[in-house]
C-alpha positions, 0 to 999 in steps of 0.5 A: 494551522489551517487558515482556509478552508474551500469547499464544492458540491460535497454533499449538501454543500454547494459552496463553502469558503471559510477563512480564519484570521491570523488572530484568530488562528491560535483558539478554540474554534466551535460549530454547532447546530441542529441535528441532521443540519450536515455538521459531519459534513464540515468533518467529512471535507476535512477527513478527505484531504486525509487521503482517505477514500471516498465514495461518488455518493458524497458527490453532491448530486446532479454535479460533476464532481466536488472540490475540498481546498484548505490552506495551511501554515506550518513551523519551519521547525517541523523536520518530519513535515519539510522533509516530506515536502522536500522529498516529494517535491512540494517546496519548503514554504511555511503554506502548504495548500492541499486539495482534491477533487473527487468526480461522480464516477468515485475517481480522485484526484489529489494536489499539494501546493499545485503538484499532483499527489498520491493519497498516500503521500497526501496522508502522511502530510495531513497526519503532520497538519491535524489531528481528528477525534471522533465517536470512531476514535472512541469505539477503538478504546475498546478494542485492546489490540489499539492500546498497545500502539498508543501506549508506543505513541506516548512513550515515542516508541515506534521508531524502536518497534518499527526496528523490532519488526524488521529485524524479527520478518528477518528472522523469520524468514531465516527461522522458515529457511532452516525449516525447510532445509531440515525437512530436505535433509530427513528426505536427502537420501530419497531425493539424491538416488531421485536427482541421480537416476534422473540426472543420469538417464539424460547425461547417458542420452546425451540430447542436444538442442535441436536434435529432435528437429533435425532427426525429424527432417532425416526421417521424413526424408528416408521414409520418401526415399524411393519417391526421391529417388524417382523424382531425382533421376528424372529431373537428372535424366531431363536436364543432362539429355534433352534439355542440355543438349538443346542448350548447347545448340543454343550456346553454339548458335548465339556464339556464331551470331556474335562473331557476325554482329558484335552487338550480339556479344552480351547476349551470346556471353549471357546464354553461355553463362546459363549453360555452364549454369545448368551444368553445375545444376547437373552436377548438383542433382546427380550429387543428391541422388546419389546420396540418397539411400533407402536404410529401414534399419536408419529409421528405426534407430532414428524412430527410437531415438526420437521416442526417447527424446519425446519422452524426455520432453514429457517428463523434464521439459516441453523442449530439449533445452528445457530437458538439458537445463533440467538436467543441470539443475540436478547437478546443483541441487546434488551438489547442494545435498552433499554440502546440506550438513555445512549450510544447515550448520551456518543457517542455525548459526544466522538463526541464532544471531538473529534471535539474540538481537530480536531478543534483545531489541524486544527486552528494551522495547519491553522495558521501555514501554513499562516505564512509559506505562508507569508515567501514563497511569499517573498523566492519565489519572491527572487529567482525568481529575481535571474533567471531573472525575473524583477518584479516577484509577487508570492501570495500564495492565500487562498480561504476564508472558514468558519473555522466550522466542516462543512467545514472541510477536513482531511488536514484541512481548508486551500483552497491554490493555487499558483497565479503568475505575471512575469510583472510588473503592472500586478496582480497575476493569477492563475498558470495554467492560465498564466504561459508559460513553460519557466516560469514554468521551472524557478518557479520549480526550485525555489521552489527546491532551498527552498525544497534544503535549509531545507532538507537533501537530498544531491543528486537533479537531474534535467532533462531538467529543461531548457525547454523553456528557452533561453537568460538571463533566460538561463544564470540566470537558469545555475547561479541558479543551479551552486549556488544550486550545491554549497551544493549538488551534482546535476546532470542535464540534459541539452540543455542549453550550458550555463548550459553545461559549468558549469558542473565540470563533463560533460557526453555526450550520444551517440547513435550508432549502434554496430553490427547491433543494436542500443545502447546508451553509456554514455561518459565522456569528456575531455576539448577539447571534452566539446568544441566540444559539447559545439560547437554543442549546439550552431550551431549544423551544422553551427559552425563557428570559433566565435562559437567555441570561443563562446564556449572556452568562456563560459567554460572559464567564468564557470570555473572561477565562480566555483573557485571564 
């Protein structure tokens, strides 16, 4: 249950701090005020500990950033929510403290119990802490394709079509596999005679990695080879004469002045040592040109070799490497069509199981569901009666489909929508196409009640439920939420007095002007503050003193309801 709540600089908000006591926590807790007076605001703090986005504009202006703080106890015995306290690291303590600052550039940031947090994570908590209902929430009763997930949220069926649906992404996926094989075996015989001719025309080629560069090289040199030849004699005629010559006389020279001076010993053997150097640099040019050779008919063969090679890199691969894995590659996929008829065959039979487990899972989710809809309409139009409607009928309509493979969706067969008559004598029509919004209000709150009494969340919170809704409904709608308030902690924003009243808290939000700007500010009332908002719900303007009795009254008859 939420015990605090902190707020900064959210849009008229300068600051907030609102605490809840431990007597106080289980009840009804309303807040009321002027239109425009920023009563979304308080929703809007609460909504963005959801982790939903945000937007920088909520940033209240001129302020680097907001800060929306709340702290909650929760029951040990909630599995789903340990657990994901557990897993992401937060602890296991039955306080949980979620907040996020959200900065003027429209970046967030989220913590739990002081760790950072993913908005995702943020959200699957806060969806085990509380629970909203809004104008929003109304508006989807009238989108059919929303009836069917809350219709599965009744009945507890997620886990079941959650199983569905990955089971039938396996099939499908099976189903666009065989798809494409068949498609590959009515082209078979083209793509084989294809592959063949390609794998063949470079198997005959016989390419090696590299090659290309090393005939490039070898090319390069046969077509310099009379430049080669000029150059290499030279260098070989220079250095075996002249300079060889001198470097004897050198040798023979130092070699006398070492049997003279014996400190002339290194350099004598040193100079000897670059002589006999020299000579194996004659050997190794004379051995380079002899080797060079002058071959027109070599290059050709190497220009058409190299031709070929380019060719190939054009059509199987910007490298040799790339042509031979090509060619690889064709090899498997030749051998694979030779085998085609055998995996088709054990395709079709994966395909078949999986289709009969799809089938199956979907028939139990089909069943499942239909006897969730069945105690649904019976809930839905006992409830209904609770908020003054006299002879409401609630149908949950099944569009008749043919249970086959063909028909079947992710979520299985079932085609639902909610059909609803407030009048007597009348039949049941499709939601959108007949339901006023007093009466959406009331049926949304009726199907919050049932979604209260299955699941664990302790905090529900109500903005404007009321919308639409005046006279008996009005009194029957504040009956229905102190009823709901009776095991959960609910806070409700109101125009309803009859709601207002109820309250064991009531808030009221004020907006001022404080030193030149505007702010909202949350006050808590006293008994003689509730009567006098109570009196402005009622009159507004034109209170009289039998509103204000009217007013006592009502606070008065609530108060007793809550103690009886």
């Amino acid at each position: 249950m939420l015990c605090e709540l902190r707020v900064k600089n959210l849009a008229l908000i300068e600051t907030l701090d609102l605490t809840f006591d431990h007597q106080e926590i289980d009840g009804l807790v309303v807040m009321t005020g002027e239109t425009g007076a920023g009563k979304s605001i308080m929703l809007r703090a609460i909504d963005l500990l959801s982790g939903r986005r945000a937007s920088a504009g909520w940033v209240r202006s001129g302020e680097e950033c907001c800060e929306i703080e709340a702290l909650f106890e929760v029951n040990r015995d909630h599995r789903s929510l340990m657990e994901k306290l557990r897993d992401g690291g937060y602890g296991e303590d039955k306080t949980i403290i979620i907040r996020r600052i959200l900065s003027s550039s429209g970046r967030s940031r989220f913590y739990v119990n002081g760790s950072l947090a993913t908005a995702r994570m943020v959200a699957e908590i806060s969806s085990d802490l509380l629970n909203m209902a809004g104008q929003h929430d109304q508006q989807k009763l009238l989108q059919t394709q929303q009836h069917l997930d809350f219709l599965d949220t009744v009945g507890e069926h997620w886990p079941g079509r959650l199983k569905l649906k990955k089971k039938f992404d396996q099939w499908r996926i099976k189903q666009q596999q065989l798809k494409g094989m068949r498609q590959r075996e009515q082209e078979k015989e083209q793509r084989r005679d294809f592959l063949d001719y390609q794998v063949r025309e470079i198997r005959e080629a016989a390419p090696e990695a590299g090659e290309d560069e090393l005939l490039a090289a070898e090319k390069k040199r046969l077509k310099n080879s009379q430049t080669l030849m000029a150059l290499s004699q030279d260098s070989y005629m220079l250095l075996s004469h002249e300079l060889m010559d001198g470097l004897v006389r050198l040798r023979q020279n130092t070699s006398q002045i070492a049997t003279l001076d014996a400190g002339a010993a290194q350099l004598s053997e040193d100079i000897s040592n670059y002589t006999f150097l020299a000579e194996d640099h004659i050997n190794s040019i004379r051995a380079y040109k002899d080797s060079l050779e002058s071959d027109p008919y070599r290059l050709d063969q190497i220009n058409e070799r190299l031709d070929l090679l380019s060719q190939f890199k054009r059509k199987y691969g910007p490298t040799l490497g790339d042509v031979i894995l090509f060619a690889e590659e064709g090899e498997k996929e030749l051998r694979q069509l030779e085998n085609m008829d055998k995996e088709i065959a054990a395709l079709e039979g994966e395909v078949a199981t999986f289709e009969k487990e799809v089938m199956s899972l979907a028939a139990e989710l089909s069943m499942q569901r239909r006897r969730t809809g069945d105690r649904l309409m019976a809930d839905m139009e006992k409830e209904l009666v609770s908020l003054a409607f006299d002879k409401p009928r609630f149908v949950v309509h099944r569009e008749a489909v043919d249970q086959s493979p063909g028909s079947l969706r992710e979520n299985g067969w079932d085609r639902v929508e909610f059909f609803f008559s407030a009048n007597q004598g009348e039949s049941p029509r499709p939601l959108a196409k007949i339901a006023s919004g007093g009466e959406l209000s009331r049926l949304m709150l009726a199907m919050k009640c049932l979604l209260a009494k299955k699941d664990m969340v302790e905090t529900v919170i109500f903005d404007e439920v009321d919308a639409g809704i005046g006279g008996e409904a009005a009194e029957a709608v504040a009956r229905k939420i102190q009823e709901l308030a009776g095991h959960h902690q609910v806070f409700c924003i109101t125009h309803l007095p009859q709601i207002a009243a109820r309250g064991l808290l009531h808030f009221q939000v004020v907006k001022r002007v404080s030193n030149g700007r505007t702010q909202t500010t949350v006050e808590k009332l006293s008994n003689e503050m509730r009567i006098a908002e109570l009196v402005r719900m009622l009159a507004g303007d034109s209170a009289t003193e039998q509103t204000e009795a009217w007013a006592k009254e009502l606070l008065a008859n609530s108060k007793r309801s809550i103690h009886a």
